[in-house]
KOLMIKOL-39205 format. One record per residue (C-alpha): residue number from 1; residue in one letter; x, y, z. Coordinates in steps of 0.001 Angstrom, whole numbers, plus 524288, in hexadecimal, padded with zeros to 5 digits. Example, Ala and Ser with C-alpha at 12.3 -4.5 7.8 and 13.67 -1.06 7.14 Angstrom:
REM KOLMIKOL-39205
{1 a {8300C 7EE6C 81E78}},
{2 s {83566 7FBDC 81BE4}},
REM end
This chain:
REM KOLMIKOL-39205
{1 x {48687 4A1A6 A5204}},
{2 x {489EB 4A5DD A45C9}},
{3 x {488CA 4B42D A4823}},
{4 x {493F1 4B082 A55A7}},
{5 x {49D88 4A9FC A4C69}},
{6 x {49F54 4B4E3 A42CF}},
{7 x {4A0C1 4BC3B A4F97}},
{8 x {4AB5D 4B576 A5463}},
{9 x {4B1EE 4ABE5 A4A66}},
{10 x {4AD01 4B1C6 A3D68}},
{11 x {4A17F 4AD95 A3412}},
{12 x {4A135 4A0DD A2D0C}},
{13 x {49570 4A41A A25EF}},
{14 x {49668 4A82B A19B9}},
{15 x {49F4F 4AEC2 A0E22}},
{16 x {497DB 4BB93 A1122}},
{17 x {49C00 4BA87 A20BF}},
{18 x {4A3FC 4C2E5 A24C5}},
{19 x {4B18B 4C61C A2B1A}},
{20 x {4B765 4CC64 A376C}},
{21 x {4B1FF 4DB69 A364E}},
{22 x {4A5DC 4D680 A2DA3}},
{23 x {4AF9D 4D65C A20E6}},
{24 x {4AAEB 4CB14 A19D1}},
{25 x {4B2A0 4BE68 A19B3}},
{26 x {4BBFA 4BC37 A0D4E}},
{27 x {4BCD7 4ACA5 A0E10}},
{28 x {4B138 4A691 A0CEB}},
{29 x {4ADD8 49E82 A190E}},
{30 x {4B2F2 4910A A133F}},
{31 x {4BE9B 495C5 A14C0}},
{32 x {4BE08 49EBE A2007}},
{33 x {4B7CB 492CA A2AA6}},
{34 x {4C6E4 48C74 A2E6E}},
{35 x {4CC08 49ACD A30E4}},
{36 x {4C076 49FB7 A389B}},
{37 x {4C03D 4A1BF A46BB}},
{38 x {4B209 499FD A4737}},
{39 x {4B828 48E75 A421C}},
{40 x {4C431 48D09 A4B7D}},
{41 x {4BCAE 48F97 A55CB}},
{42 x {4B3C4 4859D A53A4}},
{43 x {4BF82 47BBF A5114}},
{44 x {4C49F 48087 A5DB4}},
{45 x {4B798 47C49 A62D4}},
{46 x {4B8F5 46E99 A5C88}},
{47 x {4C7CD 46D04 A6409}},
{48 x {4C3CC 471E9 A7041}},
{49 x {4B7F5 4693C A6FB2}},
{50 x {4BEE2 45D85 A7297}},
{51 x {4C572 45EF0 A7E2F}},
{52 x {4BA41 465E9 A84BC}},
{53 x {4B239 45A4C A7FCC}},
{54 x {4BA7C 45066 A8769}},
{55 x {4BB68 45896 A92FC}},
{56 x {4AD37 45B0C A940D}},
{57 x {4A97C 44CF5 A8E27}},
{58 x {4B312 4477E A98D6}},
{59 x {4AD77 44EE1 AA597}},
{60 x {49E62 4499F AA1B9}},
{61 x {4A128 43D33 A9E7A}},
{62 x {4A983 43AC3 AABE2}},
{63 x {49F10 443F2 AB625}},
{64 x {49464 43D88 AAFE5}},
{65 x {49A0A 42E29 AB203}},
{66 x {49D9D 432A1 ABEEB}},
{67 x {4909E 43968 AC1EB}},
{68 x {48934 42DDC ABC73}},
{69 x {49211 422D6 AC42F}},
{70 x {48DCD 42ABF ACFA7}},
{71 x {47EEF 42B19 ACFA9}},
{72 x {47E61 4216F AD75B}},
{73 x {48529 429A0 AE10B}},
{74 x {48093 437D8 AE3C4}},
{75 x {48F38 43C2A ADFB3}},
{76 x {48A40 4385C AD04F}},
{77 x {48024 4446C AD086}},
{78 x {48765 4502D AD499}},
{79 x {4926E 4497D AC997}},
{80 x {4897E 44A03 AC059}},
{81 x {484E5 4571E AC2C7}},
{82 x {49344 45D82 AC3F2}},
{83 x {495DA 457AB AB5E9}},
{84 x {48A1C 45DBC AB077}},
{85 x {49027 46AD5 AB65A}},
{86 x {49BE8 4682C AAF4B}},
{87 x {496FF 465D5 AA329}},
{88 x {48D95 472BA AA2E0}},
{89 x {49B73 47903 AA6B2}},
{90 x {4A0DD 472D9 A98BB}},
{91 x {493C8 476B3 A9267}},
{92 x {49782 48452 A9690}},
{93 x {4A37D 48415 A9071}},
{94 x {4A0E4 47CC4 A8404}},
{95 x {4978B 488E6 A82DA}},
{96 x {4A0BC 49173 A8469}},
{97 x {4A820 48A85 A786A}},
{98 x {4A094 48B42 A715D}},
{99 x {49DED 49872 A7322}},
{100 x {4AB65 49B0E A713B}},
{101 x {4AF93 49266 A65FF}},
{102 x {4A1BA 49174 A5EEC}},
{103 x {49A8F 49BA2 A61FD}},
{104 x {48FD6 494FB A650E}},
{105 x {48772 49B1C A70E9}},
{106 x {4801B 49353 A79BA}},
{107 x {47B2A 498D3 A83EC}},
{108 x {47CA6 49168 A9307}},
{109 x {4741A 487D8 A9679}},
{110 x {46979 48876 AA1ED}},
{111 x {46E19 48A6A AAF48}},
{112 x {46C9B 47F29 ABA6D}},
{113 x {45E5B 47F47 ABCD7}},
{114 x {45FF2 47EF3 ACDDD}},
{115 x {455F7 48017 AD5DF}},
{116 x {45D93 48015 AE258}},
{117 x {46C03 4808B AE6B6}},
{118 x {47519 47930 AEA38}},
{119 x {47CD2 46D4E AE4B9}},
{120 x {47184 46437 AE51F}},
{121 x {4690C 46CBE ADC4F}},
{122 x {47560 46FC3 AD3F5}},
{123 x {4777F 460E5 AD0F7}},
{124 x {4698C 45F7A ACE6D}},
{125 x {4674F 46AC0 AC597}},
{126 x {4742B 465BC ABDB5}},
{127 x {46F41 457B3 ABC2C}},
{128 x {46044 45CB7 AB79D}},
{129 x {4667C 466AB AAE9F}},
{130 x {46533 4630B A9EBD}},
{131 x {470B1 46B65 A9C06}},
{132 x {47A4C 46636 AA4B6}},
{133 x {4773A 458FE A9CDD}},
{134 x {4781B 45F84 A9040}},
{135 x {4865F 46418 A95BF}},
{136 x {48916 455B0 A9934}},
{137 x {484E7 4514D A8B42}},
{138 x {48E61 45BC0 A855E}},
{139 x {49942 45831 A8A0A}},
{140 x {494CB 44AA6 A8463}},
{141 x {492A2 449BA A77E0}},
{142 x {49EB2 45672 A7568}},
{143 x {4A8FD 44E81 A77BE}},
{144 x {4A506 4440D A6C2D}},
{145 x {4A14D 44F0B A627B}},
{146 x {4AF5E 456DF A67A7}},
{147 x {4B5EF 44A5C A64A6}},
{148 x {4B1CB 44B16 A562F}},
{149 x {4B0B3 45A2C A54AF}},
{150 x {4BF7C 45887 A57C8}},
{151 x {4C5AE 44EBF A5054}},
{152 x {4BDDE 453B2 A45AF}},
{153 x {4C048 461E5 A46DA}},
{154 x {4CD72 461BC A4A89}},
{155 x {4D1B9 457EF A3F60}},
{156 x {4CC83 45F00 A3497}},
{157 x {4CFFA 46C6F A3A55}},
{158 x {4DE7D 467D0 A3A5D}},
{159 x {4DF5C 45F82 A2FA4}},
{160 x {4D9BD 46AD5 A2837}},
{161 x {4E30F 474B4 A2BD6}},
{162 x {4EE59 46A11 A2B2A}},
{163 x {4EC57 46616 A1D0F}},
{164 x {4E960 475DD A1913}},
{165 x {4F59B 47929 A1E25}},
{166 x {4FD78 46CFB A195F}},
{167 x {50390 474F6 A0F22}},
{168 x {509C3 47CDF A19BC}},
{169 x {51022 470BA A20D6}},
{170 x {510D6 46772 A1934}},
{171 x {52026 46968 A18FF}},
{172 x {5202C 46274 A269B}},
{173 x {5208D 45571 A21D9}},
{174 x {52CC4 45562 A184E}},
{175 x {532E6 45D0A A2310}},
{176 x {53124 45736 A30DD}},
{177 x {529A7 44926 A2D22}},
{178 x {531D6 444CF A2231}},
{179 x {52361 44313 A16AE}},
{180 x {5223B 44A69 A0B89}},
{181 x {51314 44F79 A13D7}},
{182 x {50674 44B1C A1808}},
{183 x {50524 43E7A A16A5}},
{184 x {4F8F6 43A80 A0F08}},
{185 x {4FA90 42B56 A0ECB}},
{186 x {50607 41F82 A1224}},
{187 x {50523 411F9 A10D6}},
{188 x {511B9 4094F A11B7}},
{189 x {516B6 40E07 A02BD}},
{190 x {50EC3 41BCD A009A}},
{191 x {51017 427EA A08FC}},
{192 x {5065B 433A6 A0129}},
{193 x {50C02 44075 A0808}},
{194 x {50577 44E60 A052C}},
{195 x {510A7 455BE A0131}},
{196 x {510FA 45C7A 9F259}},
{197 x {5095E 468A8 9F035}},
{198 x {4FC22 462CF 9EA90}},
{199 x {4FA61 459D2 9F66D}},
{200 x {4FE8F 463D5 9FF38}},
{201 x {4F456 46DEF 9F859}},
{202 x {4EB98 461FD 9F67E}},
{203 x {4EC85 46067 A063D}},
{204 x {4E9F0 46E81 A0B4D}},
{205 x {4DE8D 46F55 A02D1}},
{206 x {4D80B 46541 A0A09}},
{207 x {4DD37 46B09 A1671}},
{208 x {4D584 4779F A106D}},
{209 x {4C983 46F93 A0EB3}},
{210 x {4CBFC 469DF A1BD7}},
{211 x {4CD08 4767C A23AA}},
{212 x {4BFB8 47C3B A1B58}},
{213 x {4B791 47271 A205B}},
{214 x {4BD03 472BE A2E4C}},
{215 x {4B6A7 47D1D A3228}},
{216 x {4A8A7 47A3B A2D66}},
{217 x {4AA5B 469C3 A32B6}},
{218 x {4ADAB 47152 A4157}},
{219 x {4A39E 47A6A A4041}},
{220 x {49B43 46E27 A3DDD}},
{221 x {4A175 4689C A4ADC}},
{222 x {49E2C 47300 A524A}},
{223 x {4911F 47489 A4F3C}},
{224 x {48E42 467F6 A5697}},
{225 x {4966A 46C0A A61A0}},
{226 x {48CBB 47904 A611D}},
{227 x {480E2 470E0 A61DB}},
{228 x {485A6 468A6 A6D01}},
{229 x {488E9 475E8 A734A}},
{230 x {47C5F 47CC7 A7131}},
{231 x {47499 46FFA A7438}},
{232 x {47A20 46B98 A80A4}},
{233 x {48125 47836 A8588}},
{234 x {477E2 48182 A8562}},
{235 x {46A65 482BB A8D1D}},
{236 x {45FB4 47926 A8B2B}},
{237 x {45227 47CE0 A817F}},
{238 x {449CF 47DAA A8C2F}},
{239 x {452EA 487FF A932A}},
{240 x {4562C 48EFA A8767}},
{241 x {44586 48E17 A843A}},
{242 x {444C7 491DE A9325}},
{243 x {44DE5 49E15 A930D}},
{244 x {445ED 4A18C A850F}},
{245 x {4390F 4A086 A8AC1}},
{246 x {43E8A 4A98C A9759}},
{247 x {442E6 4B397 A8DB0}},
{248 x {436AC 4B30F A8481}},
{249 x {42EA6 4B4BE A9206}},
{250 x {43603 4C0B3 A945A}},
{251 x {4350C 4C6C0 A876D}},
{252 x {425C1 4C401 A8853}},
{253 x {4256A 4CAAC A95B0}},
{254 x {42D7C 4D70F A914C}},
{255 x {425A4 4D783 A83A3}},
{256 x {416F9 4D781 A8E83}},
{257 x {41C07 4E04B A9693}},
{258 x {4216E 4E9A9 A8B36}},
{259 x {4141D 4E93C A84F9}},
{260 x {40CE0 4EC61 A91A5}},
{261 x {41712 4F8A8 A95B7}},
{262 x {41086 4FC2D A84B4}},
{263 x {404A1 4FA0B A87E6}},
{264 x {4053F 50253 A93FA}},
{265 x {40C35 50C73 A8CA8}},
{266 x {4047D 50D11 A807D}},
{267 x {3F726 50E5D A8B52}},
{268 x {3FD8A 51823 A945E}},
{269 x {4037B 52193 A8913}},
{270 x {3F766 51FD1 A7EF9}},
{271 x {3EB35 51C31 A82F2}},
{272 x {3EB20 51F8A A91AB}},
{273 x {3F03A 52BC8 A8F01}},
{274 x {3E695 53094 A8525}},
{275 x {3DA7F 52AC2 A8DE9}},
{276 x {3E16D 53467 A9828}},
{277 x {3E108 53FF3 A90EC}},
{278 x {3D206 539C9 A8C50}},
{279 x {3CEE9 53AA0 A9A98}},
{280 x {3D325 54854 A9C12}},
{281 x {3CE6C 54BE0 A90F7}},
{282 x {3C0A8 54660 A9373}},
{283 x {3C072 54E3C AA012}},
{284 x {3C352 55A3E A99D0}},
{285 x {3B85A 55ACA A8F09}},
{286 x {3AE8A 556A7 A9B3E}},
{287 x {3B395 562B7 AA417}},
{288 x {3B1C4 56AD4 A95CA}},
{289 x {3A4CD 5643F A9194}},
{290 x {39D33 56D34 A9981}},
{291 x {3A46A 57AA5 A96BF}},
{292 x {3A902 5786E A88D0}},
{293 x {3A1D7 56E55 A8150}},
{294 x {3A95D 56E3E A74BB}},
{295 x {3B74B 56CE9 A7C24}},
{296 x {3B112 56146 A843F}},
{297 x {3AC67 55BC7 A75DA}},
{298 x {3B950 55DC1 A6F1B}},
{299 x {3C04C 557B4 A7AF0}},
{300 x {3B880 54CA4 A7B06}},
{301 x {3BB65 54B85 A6BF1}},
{302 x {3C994 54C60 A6E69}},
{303 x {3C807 541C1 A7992}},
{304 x {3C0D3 5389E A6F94}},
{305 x {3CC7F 53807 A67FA}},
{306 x {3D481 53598 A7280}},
{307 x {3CC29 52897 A74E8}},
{308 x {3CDD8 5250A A66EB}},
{309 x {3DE77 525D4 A68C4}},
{310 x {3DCD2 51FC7 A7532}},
{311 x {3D4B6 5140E A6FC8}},
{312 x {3DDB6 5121E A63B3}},
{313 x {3EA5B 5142E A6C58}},
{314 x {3E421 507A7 A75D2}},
{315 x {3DEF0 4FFDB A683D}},
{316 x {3ED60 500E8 A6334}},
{317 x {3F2FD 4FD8F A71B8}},
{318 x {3E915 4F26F A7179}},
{319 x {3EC61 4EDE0 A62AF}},
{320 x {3FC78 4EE2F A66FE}},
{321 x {3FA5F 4E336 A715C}},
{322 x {3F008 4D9E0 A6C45}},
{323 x {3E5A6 4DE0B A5EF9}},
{324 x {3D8BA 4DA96 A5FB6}},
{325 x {3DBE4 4D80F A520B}},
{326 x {3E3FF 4CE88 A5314}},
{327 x {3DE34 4C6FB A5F29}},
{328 x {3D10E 4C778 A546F}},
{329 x {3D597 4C5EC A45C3}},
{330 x {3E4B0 4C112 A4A2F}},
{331 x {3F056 4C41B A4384}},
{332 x {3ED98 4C7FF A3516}},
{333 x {3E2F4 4D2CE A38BF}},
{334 x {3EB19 4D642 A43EC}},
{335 x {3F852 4D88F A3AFC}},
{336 x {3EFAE 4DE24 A30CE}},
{337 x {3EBF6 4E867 A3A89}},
{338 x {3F87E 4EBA3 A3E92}},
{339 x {3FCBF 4ECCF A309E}},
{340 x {3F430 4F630 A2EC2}},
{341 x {3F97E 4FEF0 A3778}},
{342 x {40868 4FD97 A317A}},
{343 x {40D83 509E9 A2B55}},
{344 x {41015 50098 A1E14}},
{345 x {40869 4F67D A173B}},
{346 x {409B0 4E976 A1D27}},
{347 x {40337 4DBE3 A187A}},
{348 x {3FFBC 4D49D A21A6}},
{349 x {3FE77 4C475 A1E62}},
{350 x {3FA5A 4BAB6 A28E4}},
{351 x {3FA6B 4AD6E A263E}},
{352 x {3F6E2 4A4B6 A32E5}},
{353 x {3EEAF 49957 A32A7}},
{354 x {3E915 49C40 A3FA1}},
{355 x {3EB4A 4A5ED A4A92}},
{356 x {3F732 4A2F1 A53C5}},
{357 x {3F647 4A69D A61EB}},
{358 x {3F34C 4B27A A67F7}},
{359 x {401E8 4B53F A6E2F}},
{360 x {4072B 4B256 A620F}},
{361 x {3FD3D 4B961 A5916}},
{362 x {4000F 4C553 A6273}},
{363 x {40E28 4C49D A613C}},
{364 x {40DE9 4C339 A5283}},
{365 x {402EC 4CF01 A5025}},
{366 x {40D6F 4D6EF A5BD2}},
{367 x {41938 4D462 A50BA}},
{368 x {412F9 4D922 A4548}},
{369 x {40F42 4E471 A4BE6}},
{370 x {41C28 4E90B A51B3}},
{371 x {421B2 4E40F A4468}},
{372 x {41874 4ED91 A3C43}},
{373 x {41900 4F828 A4466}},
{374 x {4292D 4F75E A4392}},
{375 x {42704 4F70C A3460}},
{376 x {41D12 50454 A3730}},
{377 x {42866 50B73 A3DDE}},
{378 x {435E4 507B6 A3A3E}},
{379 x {4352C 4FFC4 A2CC5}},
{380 x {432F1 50933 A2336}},
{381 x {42B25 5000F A1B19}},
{382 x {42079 50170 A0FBE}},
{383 x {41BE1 4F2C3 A12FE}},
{384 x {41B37 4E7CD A1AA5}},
{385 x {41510 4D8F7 A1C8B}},
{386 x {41124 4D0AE A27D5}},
{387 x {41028 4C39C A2641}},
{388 x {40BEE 4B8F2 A316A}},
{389 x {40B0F 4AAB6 A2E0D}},
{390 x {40D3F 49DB8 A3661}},
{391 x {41881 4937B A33F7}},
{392 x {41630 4878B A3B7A}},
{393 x {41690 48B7C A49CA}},
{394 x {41A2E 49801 A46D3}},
{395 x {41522 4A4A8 A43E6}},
{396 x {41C34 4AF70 A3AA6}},
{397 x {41BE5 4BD00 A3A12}},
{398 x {420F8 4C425 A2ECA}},
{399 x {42242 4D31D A2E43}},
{400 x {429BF 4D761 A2080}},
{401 x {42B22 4E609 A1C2E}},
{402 x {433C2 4EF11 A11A8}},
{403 x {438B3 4F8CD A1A8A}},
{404 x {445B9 4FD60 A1ED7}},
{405 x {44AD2 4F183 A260E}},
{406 x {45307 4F0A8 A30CE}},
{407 x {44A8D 4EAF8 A3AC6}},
{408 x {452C4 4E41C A4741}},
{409 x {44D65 4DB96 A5152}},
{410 x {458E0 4DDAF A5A04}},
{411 x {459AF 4E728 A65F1}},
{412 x {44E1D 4EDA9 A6D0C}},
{413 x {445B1 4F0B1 A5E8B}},
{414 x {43801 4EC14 A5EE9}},
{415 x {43D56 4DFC4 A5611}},
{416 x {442AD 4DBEB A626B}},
{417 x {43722 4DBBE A6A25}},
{418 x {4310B 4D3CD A6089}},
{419 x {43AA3 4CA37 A5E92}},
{420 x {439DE 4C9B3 A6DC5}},
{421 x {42AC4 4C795 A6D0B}},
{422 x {42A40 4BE4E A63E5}},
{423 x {4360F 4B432 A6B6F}},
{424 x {42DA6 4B53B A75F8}},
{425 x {4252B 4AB37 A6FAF}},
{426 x {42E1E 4A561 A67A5}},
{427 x {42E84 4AC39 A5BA5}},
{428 x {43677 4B28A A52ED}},
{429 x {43A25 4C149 A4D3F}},
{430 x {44248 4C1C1 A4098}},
{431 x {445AB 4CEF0 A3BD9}},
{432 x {44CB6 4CF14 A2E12}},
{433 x {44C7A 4DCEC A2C4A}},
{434 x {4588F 4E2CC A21B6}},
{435 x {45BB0 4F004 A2123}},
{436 x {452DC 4F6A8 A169E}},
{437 x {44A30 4EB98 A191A}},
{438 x {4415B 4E4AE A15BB}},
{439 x {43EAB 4E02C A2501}},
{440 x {438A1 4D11E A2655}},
{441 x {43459 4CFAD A34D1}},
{442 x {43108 4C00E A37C1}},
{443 x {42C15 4BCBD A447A}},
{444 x {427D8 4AE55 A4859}},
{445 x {41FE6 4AB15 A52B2}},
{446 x {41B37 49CDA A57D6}},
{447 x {40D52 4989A A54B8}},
{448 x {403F0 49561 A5F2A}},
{449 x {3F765 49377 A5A09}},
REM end
């Protein structure tokens, strides 16, 4: 959200944000909030807020009485399911608000679940459905909170800029209203008007302090109106979980099928084709073993070899989807033995109380390995550490070398895939990865013993 608002209104975050063209700001952001876009748009927000409110707040109260003083007709059903319509149709414009005016993005909510068509199954999907409900309840409990976010917003937003600006109409009143200024206080023999230069000054200074905190007590309004938003707007946990699980299936199905299309690779280019020319081979010394006994001997020597590449070719193929190693000794001796193989020194430290399960055992030994073998070919590094240890329910992985840096999970790189692997079961890839390094490579994956 944060990243959207310097986008669009300009960054409130810090005295080292920075400007229009990425020059850095010159007022520090105190002092920059009641002039930035971010903040009138979220006071326009606040205004707009109200009327919408008593529109929307209106319509559900009045279909709903209706609806409900009809049940005991069959006219109080199809009532009741038209106002749920109409209050998803506000939903979809209070998102659109406060995509506009926040820039807060929340994404549409579940579709009708129907069976069937027709009007019959259209009424009954709209009653059944949580987030037509959650629309109802919306429109609710806005209108109260738009109520106050208004009179509060509005009255310190002009009250603010009134009393800041005082010094620049303050000649009004001796003018056109016959007072020497603002009046302060009256009773029946005292009248206390604002009108020499220190109460004047005195006054826009608290305008000043006024239209400061404006700003900040708005953004503080808002943020409820983004949680009812993103609460009752959006789609429900279980859909969201739903549409997560869907996506995680797919990623698990395109990771299998990837590593098959590997596997058949890896066996059709390596060790098929050398027990190929084996065969051949083999045929040749037997047609020679008669006629030329050393050339049979020295082609059967050659062949031996070729069994020897061909075994270690199918032991590595075999160690890339699932060691013995680590189904045996688990995860230390298996990491150990794939730290061997690194082009650098790594250390490898493993502290588990027990073993977690298989999947997950796989997927973490799978991690280190691609992780290690990026540090073999791209890093440029003298040294490196692996670390694995369990945090409550979850278990971390911690890959750390001193090479160049520049590592980036985003795109098509292997990071990708990983990060990709690892959401598929709920975890986590964190790449923190500087240029000239050092690279820090966290991933988090859930226990299941």
């Amino acid at each position: 959200m944060a990243t959207q608002y310097g986008q669009r209104y300009g960054d409130c975050g810090g005295p080292g944000s920075q400007g229009a063209g990425g020059r850095p700001h010159r007022l520090p952001v105190a002092l920059r909030a009641p002039i930035e876009g971010r903040s009138w748009a979220e006071f326009c927000y606040l205004v707009l807020s109200l009327p919408i409110g008593i529109m929307t707040f209106t319509y559900s109260v009045t279909m709903f009485s209706i609806g409900a003083g009809l049940l005991v007709t069959f006219l109080g059903i199809p009532v009741l399911a038209v106002a749920l319509a109409g209050c998803r149709g506000f939903g979809a414009l209070e998102r659109a608000r406060a995509r506009g005016l926040l820039g807060l993005e929340v994404a549409d909510p579940e579709p009708l679940p129907m069976k069937r068509r027709g009007p019959m199954a259209w009424i009954g999907a709209m009653l059944k459905s949580g987030t037509s409900w959650r629309h109802m309840l919306y429109t609710v409990l806005q209108f109260p909170w738009a109520v106050f976010s208004f009179v509060v917003g509005v009255t310190l937003w002009t009250c603010g800029w009134a009393l800041l600006t005082y010094p620049l109409w303050f000649w009004v009143f001796p003018m056109y209203v016959g007072q020497g200024g603002l009046q302060l206080y009256a009773d029946e023999t005292h009248h206390v008007y604002l009108d020499n230069p220190f109460e004047i000054t005195v006054t826009a200074l608290v305008g000043l302090l006024f239209t400061l905190a404006t700003p900040w007590i708005v953004r503080g309004l808002t943020t409820v109106d983004r949680l009812l938003v993103h609460g009752l707007l959006g789609p429900s946990r279980l859909a969201t979980r739903v549409v997560e699980l869907e996506s995680d299936r797919g990623v698990v199905v395109d990771t299998a099928a990837a590593d098959l299309r590997r596997i058949e690779r890896d066996l059709h280019d390596g060790a098929q084709a050398r027990l190929v020319a084996l065969a051949m081979d083999l045929g040749l010394a037997k047609e020679k073993l008669a006629e030329d006994p050393r050339a049979a001997a020295r082609m059967v020597d050659e062949a031996h070899g070729e069994v020897k590449t061909a075994l270690q070719e199918l032991r590595d193929l075999a160690r890339g989807i699932h060691p013995a190693v680590l189904t045996d000794r688990g995860l230390d001796a298996a990491l150990s033995a794939v730290a061997s193989r690194c082009t650098v020194p790594v250390q490898v430290e493993v502290d588990l109380p027990s073993r977690p399960a298989p999947a997950i055992e796989g997927i973490a030994y799978f991690t280190v390995s691609e992780l290690l073998q990026n540090i073999s070919k791209h890093a440029r590094a003298s040294r490196a550490t692996v670390d694995v240890w369990r945090v409550d329910d979850r278990l971390l992985l911690q890959v750390v070398d001193d090479g160049a840096g520049g590592a980036d999970a985003s795109g098509g790189s292997g990071l990708a895939g990983l990060a990709g692997r690892l959401d598929a079961v709920d975890g986590i890839l964190v790449v923190d990865s500087p240029a000239g390094g050092p690279t820090r490579i966290t991933a988090e994956l859930p226990w299941r013993a």
